[in-house]
KEDRENLUM-684932 format. One record per residue (C-alpha): residue in one letter; x, z, y. Coordinates in nm, 3 decimals, decimal comma, padded with zeros to 5 digits. Layout:
BEGIN
(marba 'a' (X Z Y))
...
//
This chain:
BEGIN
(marba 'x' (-02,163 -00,317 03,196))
(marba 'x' (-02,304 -00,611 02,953))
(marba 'x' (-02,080 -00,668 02,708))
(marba 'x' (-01,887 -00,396 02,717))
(marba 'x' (-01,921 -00,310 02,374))
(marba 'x' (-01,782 -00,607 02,239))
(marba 'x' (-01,420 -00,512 02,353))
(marba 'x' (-01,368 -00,208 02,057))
(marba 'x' (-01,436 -00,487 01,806))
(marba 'x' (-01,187 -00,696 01,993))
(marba 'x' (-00,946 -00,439 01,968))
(marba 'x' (-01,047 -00,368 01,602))
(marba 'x' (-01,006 -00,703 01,485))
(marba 'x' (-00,630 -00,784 01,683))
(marba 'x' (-00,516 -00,434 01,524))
(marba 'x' (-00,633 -00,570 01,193))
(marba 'x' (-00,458 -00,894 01,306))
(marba 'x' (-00,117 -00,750 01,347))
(marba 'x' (-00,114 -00,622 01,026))
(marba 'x' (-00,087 -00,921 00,890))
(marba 'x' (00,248 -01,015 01,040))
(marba 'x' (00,360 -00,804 00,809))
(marba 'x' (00,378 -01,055 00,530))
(marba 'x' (00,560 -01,320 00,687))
(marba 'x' (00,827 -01,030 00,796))
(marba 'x' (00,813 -00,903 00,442))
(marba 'x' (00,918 -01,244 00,331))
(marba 'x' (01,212 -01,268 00,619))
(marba 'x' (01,354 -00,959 00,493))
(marba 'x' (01,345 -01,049 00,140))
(marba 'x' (01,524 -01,375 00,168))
(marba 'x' (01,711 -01,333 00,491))
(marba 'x' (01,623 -01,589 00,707))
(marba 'x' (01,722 -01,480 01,006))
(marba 'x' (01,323 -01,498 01,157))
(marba 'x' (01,273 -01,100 01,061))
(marba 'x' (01,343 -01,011 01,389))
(marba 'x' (01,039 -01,184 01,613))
(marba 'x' (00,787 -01,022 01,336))
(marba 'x' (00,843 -00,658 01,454))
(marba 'x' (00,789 -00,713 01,875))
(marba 'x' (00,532 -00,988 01,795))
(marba 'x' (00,332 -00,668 01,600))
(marba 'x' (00,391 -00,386 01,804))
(marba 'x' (00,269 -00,596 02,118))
(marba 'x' (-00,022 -00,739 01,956))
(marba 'x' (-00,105 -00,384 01,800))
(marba 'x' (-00,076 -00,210 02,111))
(marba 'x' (-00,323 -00,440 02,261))
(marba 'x' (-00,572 -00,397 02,032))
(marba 'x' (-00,562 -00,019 02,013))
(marba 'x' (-00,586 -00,053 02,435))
(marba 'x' (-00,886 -00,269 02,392))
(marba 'x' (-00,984 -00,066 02,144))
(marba 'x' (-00,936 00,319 02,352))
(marba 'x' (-01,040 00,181 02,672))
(marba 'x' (-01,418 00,231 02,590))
(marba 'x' (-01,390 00,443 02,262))
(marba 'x' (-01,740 00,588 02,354))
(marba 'x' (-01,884 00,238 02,304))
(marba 'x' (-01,723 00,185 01,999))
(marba 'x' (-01,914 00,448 01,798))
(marba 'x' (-02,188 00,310 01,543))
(marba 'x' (-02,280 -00,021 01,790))
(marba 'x' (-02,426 -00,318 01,628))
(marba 'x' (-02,373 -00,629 01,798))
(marba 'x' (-02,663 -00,824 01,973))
(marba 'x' (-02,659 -01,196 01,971))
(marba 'x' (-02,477 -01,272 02,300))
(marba 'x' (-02,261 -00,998 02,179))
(marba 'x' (-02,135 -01,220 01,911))
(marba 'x' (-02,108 -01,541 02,069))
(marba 'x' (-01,902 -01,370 02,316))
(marba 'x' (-01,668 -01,227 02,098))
(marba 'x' (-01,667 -01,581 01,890))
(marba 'x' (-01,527 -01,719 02,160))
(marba 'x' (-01,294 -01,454 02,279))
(marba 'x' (-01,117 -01,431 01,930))
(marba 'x' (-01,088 -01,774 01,886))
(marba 'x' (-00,911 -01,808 02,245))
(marba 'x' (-00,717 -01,476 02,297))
(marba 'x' (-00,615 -01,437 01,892))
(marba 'x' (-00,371 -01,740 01,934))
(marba 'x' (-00,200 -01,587 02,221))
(marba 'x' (-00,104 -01,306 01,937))
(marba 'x' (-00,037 -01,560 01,701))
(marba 'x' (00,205 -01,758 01,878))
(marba 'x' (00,422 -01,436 01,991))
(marba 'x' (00,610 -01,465 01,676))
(marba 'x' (00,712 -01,842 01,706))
(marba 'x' (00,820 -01,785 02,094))
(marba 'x' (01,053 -01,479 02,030))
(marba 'x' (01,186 -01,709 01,729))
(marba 'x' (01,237 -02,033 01,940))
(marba 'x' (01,354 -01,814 02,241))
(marba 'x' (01,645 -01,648 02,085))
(marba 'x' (01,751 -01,805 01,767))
(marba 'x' (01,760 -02,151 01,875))
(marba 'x' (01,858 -02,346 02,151))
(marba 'x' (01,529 -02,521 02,241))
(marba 'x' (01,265 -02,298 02,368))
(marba 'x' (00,882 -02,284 02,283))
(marba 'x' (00,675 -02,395 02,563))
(marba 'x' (00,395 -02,169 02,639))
(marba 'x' (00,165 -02,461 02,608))
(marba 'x' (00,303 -02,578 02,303))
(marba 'x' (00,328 -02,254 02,123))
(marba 'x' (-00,060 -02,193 02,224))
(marba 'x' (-00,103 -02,538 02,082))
(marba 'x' (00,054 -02,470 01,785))
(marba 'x' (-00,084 -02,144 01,660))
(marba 'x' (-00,445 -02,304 01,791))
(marba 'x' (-00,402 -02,583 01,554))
(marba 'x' (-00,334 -02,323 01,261))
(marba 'x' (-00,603 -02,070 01,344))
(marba 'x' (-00,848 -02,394 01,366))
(marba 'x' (-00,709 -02,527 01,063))
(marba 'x' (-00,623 -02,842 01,242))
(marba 'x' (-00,292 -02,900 01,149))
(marba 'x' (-00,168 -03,080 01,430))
(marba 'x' (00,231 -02,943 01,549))
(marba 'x' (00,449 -03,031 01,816))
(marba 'x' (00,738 -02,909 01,575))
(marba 'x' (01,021 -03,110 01,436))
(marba 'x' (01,280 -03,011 01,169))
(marba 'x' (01,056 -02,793 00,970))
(marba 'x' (01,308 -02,853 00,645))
(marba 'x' (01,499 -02,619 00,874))
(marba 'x' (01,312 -02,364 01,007))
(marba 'x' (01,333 -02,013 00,838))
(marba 'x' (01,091 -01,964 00,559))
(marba 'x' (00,915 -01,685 00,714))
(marba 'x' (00,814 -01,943 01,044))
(marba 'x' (00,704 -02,220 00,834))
(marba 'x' (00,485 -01,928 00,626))
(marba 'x' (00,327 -01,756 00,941))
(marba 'x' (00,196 -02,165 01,059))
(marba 'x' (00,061 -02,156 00,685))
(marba 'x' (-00,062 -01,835 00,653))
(marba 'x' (-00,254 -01,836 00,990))
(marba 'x' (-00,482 -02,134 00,850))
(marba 'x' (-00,554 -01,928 00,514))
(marba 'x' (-00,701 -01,611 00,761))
(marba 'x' (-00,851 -01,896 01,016))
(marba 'x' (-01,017 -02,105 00,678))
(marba 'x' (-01,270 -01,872 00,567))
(marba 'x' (-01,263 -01,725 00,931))
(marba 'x' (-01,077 -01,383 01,025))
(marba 'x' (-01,418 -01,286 01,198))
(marba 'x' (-01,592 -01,306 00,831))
(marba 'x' (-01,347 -01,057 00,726))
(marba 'x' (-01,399 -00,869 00,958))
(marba 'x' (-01,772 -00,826 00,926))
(marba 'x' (-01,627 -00,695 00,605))
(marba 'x' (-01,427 -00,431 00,785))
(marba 'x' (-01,686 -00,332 01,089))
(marba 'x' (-01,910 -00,059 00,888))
(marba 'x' (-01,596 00,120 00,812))
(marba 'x' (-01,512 00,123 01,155))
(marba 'x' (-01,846 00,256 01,265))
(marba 'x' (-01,991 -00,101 01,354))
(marba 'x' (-02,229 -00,366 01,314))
(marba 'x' (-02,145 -00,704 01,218))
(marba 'x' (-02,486 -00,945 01,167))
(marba 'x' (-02,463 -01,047 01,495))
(marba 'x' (-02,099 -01,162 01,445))
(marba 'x' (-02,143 -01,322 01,117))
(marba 'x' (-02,439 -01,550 01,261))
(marba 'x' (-02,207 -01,661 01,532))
(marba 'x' (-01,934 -01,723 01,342))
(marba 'x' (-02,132 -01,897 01,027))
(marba 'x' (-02,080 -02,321 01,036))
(marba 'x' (-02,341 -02,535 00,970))
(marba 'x' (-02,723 -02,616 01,062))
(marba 'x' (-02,895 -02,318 00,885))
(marba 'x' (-02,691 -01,980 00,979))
(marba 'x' (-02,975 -01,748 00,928))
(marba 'x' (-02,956 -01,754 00,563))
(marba 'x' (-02,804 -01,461 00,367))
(marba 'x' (-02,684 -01,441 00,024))
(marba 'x' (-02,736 -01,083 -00,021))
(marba 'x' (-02,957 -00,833 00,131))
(marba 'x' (-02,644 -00,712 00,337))
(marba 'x' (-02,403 -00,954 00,546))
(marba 'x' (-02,100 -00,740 00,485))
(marba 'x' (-02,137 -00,795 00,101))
(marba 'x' (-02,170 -01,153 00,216))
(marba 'x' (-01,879 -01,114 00,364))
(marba 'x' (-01,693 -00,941 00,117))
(marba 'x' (-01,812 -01,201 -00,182))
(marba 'x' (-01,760 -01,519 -00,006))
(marba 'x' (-01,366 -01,391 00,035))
(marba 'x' (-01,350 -01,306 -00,287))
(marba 'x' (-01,406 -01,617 -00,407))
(marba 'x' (-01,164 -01,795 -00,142))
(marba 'x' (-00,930 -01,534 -00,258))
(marba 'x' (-00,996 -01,617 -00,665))
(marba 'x' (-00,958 -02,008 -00,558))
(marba 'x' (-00,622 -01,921 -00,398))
(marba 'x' (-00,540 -01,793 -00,656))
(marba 'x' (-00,564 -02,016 -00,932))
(marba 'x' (-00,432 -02,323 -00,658))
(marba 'x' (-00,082 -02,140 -00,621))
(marba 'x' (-00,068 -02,139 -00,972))
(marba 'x' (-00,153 -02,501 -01,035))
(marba 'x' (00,091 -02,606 -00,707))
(marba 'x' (00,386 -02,344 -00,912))
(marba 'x' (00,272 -02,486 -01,317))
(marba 'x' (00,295 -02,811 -01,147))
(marba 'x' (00,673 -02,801 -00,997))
(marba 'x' (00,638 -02,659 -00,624))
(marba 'x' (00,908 -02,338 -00,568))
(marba 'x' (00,715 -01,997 -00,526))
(marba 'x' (00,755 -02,032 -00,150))
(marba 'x' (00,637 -02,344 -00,114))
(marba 'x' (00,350 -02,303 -00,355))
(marba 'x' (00,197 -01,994 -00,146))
(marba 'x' (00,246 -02,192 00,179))
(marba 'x' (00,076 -02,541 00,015))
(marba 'x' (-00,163 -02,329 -00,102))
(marba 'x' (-00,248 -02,171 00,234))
(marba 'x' (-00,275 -02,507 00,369))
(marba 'x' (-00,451 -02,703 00,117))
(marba 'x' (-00,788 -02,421 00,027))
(marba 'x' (-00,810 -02,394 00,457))
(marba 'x' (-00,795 -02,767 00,454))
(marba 'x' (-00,522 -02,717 00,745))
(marba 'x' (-00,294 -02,925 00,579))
(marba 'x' (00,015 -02,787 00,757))
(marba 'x' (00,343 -02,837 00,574))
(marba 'x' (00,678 -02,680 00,549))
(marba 'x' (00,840 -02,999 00,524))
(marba 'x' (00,805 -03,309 00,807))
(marba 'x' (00,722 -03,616 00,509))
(marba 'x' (00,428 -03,386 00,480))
(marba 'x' (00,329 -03,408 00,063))
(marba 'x' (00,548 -03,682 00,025))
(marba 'x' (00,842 -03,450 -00,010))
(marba 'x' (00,749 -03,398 -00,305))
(marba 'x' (00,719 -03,693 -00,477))
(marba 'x' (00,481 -03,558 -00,805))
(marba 'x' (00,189 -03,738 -00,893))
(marba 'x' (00,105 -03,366 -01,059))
(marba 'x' (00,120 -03,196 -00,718))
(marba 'x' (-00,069 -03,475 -00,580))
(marba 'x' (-00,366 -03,438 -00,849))
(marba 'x' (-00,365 -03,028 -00,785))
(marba 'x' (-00,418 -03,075 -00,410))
(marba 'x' (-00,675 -03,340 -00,436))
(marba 'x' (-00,879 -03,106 -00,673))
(marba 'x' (-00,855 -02,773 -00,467))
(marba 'x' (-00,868 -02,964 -00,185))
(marba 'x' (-01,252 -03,106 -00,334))
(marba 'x' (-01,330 -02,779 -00,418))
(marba 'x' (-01,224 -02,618 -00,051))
(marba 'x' (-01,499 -02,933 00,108))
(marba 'x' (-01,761 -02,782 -00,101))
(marba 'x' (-01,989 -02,463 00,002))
(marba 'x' (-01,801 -02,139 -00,074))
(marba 'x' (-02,201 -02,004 -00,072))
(marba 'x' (-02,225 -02,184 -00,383))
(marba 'x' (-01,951 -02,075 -00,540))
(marba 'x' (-02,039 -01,759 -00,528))
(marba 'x' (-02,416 -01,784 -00,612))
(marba 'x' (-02,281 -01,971 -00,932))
(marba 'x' (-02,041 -01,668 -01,002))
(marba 'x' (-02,283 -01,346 -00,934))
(marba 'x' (-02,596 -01,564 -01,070))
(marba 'x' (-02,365 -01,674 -01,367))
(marba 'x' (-02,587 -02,029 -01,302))
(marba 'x' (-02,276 -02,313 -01,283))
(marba 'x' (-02,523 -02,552 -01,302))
(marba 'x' (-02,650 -02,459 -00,909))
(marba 'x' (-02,339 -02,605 -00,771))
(marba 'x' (-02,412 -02,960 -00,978))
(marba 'x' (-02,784 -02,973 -00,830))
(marba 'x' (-02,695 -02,910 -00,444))
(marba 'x' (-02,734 -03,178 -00,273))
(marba 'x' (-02,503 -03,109 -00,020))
(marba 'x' (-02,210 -03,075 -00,300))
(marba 'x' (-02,302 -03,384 -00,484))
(marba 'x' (-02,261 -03,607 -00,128))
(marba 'x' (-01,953 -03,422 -00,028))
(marba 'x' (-01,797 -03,517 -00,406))
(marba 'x' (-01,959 -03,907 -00,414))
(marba 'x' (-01,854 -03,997 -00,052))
(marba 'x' (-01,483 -03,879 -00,057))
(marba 'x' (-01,437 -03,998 -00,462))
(marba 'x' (-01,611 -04,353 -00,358))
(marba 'x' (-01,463 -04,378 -00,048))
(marba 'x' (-01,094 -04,318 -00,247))
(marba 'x' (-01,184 -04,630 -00,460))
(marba 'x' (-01,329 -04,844 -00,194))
(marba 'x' (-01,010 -04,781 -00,002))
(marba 'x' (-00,814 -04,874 -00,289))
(marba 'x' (-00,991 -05,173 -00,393))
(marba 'x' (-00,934 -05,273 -00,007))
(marba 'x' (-00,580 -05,196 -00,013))
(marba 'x' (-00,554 -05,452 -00,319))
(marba 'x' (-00,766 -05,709 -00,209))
(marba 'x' (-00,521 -05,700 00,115))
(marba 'x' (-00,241 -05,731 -00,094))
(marba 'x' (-00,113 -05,407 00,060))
(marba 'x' (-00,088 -05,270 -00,279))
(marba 'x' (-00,052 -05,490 -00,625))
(marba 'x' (-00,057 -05,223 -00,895))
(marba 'x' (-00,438 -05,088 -00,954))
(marba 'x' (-00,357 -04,752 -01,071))
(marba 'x' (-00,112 -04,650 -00,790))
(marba 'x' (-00,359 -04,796 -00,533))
(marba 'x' (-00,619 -04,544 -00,659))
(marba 'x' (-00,369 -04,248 -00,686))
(marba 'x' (-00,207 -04,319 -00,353))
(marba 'x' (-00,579 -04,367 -00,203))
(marba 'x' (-00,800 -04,067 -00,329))
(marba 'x' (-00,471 -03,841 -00,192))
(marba 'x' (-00,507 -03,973 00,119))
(marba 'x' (-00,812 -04,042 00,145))
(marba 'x' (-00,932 -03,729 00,006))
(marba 'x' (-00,673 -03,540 00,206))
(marba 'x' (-00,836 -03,720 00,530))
(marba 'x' (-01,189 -03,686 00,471))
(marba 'x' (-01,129 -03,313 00,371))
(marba 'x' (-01,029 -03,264 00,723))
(marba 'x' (-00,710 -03,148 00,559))
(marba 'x' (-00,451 -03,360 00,692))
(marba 'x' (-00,153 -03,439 00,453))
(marba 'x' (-00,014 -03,699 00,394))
(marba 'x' (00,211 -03,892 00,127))
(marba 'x' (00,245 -04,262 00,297))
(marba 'x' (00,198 -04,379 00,660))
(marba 'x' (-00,158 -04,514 00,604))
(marba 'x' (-00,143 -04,645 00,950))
(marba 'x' (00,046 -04,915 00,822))
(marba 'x' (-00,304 -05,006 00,613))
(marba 'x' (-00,534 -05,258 00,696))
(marba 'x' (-00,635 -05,171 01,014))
(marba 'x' (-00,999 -05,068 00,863))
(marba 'x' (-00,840 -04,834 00,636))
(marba 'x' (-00,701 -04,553 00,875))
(marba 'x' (-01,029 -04,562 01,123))
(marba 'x' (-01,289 -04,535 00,816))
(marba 'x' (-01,110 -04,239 00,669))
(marba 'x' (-01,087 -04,055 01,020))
(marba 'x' (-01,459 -04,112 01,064))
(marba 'x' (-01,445 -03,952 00,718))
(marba 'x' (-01,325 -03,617 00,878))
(marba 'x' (-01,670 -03,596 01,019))
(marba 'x' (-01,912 -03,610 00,767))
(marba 'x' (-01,718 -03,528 00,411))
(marba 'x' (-01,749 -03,174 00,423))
(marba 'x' (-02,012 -02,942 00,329))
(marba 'x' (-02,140 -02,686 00,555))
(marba 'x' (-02,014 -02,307 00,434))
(marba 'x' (-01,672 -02,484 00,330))
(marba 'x' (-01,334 -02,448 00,512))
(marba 'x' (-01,422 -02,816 00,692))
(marba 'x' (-01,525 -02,899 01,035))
(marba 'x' (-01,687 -03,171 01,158))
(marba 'x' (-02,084 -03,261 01,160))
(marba 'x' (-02,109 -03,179 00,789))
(marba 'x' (-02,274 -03,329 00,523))
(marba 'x' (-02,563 -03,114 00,549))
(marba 'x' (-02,628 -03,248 00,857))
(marba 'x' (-02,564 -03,605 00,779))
(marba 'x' (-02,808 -03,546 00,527))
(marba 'x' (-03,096 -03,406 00,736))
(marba 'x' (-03,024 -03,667 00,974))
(marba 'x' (-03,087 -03,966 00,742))
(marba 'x' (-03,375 -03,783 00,605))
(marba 'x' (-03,504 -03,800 00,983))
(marba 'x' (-03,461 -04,146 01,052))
(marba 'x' (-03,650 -04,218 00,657))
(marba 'x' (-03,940 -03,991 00,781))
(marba 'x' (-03,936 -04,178 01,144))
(marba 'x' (-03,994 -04,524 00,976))
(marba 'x' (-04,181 -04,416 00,718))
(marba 'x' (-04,485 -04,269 01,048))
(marba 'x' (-04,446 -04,622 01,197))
(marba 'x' (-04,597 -04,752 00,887))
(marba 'x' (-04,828 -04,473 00,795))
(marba 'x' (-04,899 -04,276 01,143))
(marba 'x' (-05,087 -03,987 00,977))
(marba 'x' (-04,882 -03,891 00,642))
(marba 'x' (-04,721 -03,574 00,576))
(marba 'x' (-04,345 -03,653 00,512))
(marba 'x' (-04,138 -03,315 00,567))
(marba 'x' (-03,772 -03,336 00,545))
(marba 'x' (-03,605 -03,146 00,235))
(marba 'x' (-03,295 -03,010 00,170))
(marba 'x' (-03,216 -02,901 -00,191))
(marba 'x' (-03,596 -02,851 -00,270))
(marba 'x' (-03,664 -02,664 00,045))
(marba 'x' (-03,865 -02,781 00,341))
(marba 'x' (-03,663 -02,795 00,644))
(marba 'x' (-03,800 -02,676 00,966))
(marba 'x' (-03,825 -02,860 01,261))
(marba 'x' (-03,667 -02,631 01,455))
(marba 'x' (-03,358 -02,704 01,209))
(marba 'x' (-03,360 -03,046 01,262))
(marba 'x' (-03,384 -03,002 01,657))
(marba 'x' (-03,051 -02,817 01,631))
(marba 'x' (-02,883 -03,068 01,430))
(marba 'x' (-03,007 -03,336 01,708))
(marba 'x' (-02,857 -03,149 01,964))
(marba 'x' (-02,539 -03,069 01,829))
(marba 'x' (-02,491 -03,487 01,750))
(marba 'x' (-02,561 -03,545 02,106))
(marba 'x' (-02,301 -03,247 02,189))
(marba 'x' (-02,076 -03,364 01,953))
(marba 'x' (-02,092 -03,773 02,059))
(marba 'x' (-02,081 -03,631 02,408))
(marba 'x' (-01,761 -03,434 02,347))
(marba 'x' (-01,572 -03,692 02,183))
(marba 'x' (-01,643 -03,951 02,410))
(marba 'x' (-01,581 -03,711 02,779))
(marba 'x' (-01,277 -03,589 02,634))
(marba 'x' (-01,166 -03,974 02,532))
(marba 'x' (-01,205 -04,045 02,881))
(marba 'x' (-00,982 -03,751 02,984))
(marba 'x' (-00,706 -03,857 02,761))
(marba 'x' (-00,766 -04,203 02,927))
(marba 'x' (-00,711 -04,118 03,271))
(marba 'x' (-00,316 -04,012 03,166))
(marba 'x' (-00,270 -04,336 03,071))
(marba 'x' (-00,305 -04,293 02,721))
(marba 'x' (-00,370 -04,617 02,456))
(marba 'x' (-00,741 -04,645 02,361))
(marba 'x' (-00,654 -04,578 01,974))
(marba 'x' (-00,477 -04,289 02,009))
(marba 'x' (-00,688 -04,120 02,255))
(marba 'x' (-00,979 -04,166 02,047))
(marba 'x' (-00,833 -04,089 01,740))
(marba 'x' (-00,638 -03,724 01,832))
(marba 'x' (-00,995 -03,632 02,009))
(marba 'x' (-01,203 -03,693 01,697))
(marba 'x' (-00,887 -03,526 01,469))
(marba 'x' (-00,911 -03,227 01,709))
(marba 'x' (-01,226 -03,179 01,690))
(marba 'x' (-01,286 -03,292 01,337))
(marba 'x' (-00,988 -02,987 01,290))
(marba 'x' (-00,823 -03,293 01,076))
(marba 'x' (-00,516 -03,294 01,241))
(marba 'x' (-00,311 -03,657 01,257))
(marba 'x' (-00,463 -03,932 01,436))
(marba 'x' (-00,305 -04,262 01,475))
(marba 'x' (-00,006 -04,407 01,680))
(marba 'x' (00,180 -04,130 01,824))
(marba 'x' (-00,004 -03,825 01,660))
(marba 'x' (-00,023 -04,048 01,302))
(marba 'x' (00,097 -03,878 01,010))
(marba 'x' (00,453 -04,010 01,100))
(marba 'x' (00,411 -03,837 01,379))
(marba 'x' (00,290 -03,556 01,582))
(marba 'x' (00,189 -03,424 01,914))
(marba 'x' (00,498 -03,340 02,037))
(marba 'x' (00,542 -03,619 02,270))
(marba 'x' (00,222 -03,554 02,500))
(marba 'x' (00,195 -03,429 02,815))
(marba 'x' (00,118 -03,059 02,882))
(marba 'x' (-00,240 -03,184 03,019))
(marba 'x' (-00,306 -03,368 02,738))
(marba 'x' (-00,198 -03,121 02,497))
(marba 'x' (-00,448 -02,884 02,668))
(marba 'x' (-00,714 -03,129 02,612))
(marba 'x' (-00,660 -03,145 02,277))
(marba 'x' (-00,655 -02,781 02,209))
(marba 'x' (-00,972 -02,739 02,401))
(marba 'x' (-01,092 -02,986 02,142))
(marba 'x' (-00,985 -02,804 01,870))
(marba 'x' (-01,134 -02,487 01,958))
(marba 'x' (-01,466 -02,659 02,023))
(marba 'x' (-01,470 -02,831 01,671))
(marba 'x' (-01,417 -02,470 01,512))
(marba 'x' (-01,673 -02,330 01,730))
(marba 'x' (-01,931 -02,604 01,656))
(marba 'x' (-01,970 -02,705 01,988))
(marba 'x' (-02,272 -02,529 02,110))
(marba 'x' (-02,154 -02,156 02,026))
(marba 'x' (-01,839 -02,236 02,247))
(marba 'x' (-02,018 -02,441 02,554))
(marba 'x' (-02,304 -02,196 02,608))
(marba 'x' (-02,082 -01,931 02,730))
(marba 'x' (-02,066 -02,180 03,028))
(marba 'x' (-02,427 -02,159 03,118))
(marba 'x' (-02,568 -01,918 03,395))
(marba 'x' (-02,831 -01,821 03,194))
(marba 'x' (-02,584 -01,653 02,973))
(marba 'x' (-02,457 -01,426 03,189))
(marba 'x' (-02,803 -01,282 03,332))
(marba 'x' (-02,925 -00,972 03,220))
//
């Protein structure tokens, strides 16, 4: 049957998947929180499924390297079936210890938002919940950031499969072809390593700077996956440290920035590569001089009086925003009206492709403007040669075809599933704005879903439109819609 062989990677990757309930259950257990419990069932269930996925067509599963339908399938697959694992442990929690039950929409909603690393939640009272819950939302956008399917390319050979196929599909961006090294599982392997050194050094900077050990590991979860998920319901602003504030904004830079880079820089020992990117230097000017302009706006409005706290309270925020990350340490919806719109048209373009970020990308952005130049530049002089560049390199057209397509996709999106959200009844504003934060994977919109907020008061139907949205903004559109097509089902 086509296909077929996908399914012992399926299984492979939800076994590897329940493993990592462990840590959250570790953490239960070690400060008795009461939450230890829905850890065990949660893994044996999800386990079990794997290993049945897995055993139903062992045959298939020996030495099989994916083919490129192979991996858009599974893409897709993971990204819908994985939070349906994810979310056991929050409805065995909600189910028994408390006295207000998990929906199963809401609970799919909610471990959705973390594997996109959206950060949207339909919970309230997360001062209260059990450590070990509030780490599991946290810890699910650290494995979705860099992409649980990236690690396990890094996993496949040792399970006696191919994983090119898989990597290509689930690579962001307008150019996946490219490699780094000769082999995609070292890839792989060094583009988690350096999310892993990055982690790394953030906990330490959120722990140096005042957070508690628990609340530095689940920050710092949230912040280098730009998720932006919390463990507390003011968001940041529990914290009230213009230290904490200055950590996040710098990892949170770091995490819009290509991790490809990173580790060029590191194996190549060339720092300077990251500097002369192009993509890296737009990501860094457009969120720093957007912060600023914001501020300067906030003062001229007399919103703000004080110059330096406008600019602190501004790159956060603004930075957090444009990240795609989500926190928040004021209700900026209570800006000029100017303010909160620009910065969630932010989420779309601030991050660089390769990064933790959704959106369009800057990369694209880029190419696109480049376009338009070279368009008016042939109405002027019909016969010159004007190729668009991208860091030094020429950029084929094919390249730029793809990023036209995708805009049209993505404008397309936005505005059909606007409409959706419009036919319940929903205000303009904060339809609009919870489409483009779903698919942006930026989390608060305005109104209702602000960051004073959160989607807890929609319907079921619209909180299924928004999820949809959310798993088409973390599959870059295209990868997810195709499977839709007839022609991708034919032989």
């Amino acid at each position: 049957m086509p296909f077929l062989r996908i399914f012992p990677v399926l299984g492979a990757i939800t076994m590897v998947f329940a493993l990592t309930m462990l840590v959250p259950m570790g953490v239960s257990l070690w400060t008795n929180d009461g939450a230890g419990l829905a850890y065990p069932e949660a893994m044996v269930v999800t386990f079990v499924a794997g290993l049945a996925m897995r055993s139903a067509v062992w045959r298939v599963g020996s030495h099989v390297d994916l083919q490129a339908r192979d991996g858009i399938l599974l893409v897709g697959l993971v990204w819908t079936i994985l939070p349906l694992f994810a979310a056991l442990p929050l409805w065995i929690y909600f189910g028994t210890d408390t006295q207000t039950p998990l929906s199963f929409t809401d609970g799919y909603f909610e471990a959705v938002s973390a594997l996109t690393t959206t950060g949207s939640t339909v919970l309230t009272g997360l001062d209260q919940l059990p450590g070990a819950i509030n780490l599991w939302r946290c810890f699910l956008q650290w494995l979705g950031g860099m992409g649980i399917l990236v690690l396990a390319v890094a996993i496949l050979p040792m399970l006696g499969m191919g994983g090119s196929q898989l990597f290509r599909a689930e690579a962001t961006g307008p150019m996946k072809e490219a490699k780094l090294t000769p082999r995609i599982t070292e890839t792989a392997k060094g583009l988690w390593t350096v999310y892993c050194l990055l982690s790394l050094a953030c906990v330490l900077g959120y722990w140096l700077g005042g957070m508690k050990p628990l609340d530095a590991w689940m920050h710092m979860f949230s912040t280098l996956s730009l998720g932006g998920l919390s463990s507390h319901d003011a968001s940041f602003g529990y914290f009230h440290s213009p230290t904490l504030e200055w950590v996040a904004v710098v990892f949170m830079l770091l995490a819009s920035c290509n991790f490809a880079l990173y580790f060029v820089a590191l194996t190549k020992r060339q720092p300077s590569r990251i500097w002369r990117d192009p993509e890296w230097r737009g990501t860094l000017a457009l969120s720093v001089g957007s912060s600023v302009f914001v501020a300067g706006l906030l003062i001229a409005k007399g919103t703000m009086t004080e110059p330096m706290e406008a600019l602190r309270v501004s790159l956060f925020n603004v930075v957090s925003v444009a990240s795609t990350t989500g926190y928040s340490t004021v209700d900026y919806t209570t800006w000029p009206v100017f303010a909160p719109m620009f910065m969630i048209m932010l989420s779309g373009v601030a991050t660089s492709a390769g990064s933790t970020g959704a959106g369009i990308k800057m990369a694209r952005m880029v190419m696109l403007l480049k376009q338009a130049r070279r368009e008016m530049s042939r109405i002027i002089h019909p016969r010159a040669v004007n190729p668009v560049t991208l860091g030094g390199h020429v950029v084929q057209d094919r390249t730029i075809f793809a990023v036209l397509g995708f805009m049209l996709v993505y404008g397309g999106v936005i505005i059909g599933l606007t409409m959706v959200l419009l036919l319940t009844d929903m205000p303009f504003d904060t339809a609009f704005t919870a489409v483009v934060a779903s698919v942006n994977n930026m989390g608060p919109g305005l109104n209702e879903v602000g960051p004073a907020g959160n989607y807890a008061g929609l319907t079921d139907f619209q909180t299924w439109v928004c999820t949809l949205a959310m798993i088409l903004g973390r599959l870059e559109m295209l990868s997810f819609l195709v499977l839709f097509t007839p022609g991708f089902w034919r032989k």
